[in-house]
C-alpha positions in Angstrom: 75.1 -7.7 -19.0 75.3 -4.0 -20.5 76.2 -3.1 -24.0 78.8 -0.5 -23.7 80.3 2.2 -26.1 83.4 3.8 -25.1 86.2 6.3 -26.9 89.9 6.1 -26.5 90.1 8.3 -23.5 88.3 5.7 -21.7 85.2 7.4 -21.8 82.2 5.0 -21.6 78.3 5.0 -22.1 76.2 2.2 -21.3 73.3 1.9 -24.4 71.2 -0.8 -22.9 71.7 -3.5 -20.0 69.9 -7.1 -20.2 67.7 -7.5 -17.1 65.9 -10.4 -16.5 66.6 -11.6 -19.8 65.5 -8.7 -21.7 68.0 -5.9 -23.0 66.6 -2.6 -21.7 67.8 0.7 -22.8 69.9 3.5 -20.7 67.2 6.2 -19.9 69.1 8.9 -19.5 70.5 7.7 -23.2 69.8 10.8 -25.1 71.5 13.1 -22.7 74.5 11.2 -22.1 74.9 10.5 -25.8 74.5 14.2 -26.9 77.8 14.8 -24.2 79.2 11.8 -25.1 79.3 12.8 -29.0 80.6 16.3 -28.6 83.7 16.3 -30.3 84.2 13.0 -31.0 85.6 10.7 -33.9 83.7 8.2 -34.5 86.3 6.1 -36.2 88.0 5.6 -32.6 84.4 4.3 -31.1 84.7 1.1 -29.5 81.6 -1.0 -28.4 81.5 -4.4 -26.1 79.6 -6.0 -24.0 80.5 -6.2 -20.4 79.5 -9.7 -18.5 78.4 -10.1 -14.8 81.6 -10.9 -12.4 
């Protein structure tokens, strides 16, 4: 499972994925958040959680 963060040009980041039970957090979180945030609204931030298929 991975608890996703995305924007409404369909642009995602993964924060954390659950691995053996436990949720883990991205490591390359900082970075991709720092790119991720540039010139965003975060009003339009959506966040799920995306199952297994």
């Amino acid at each position: 499972m991975k608890l996703m963060l995305g924007k409404p040009d369909d642009t995602e980041l993964m924060l954390a994925e659950q691995v053996a039970g436990a949720w883990r957090p991205n490591p390359n979180l900082a970075a991709e958040m720092a790119a991720f945030l540039k010139g965003a609204d975060p009003e339009q931030f959506e966040m799920w959680v995306e199952e297994p298929e």
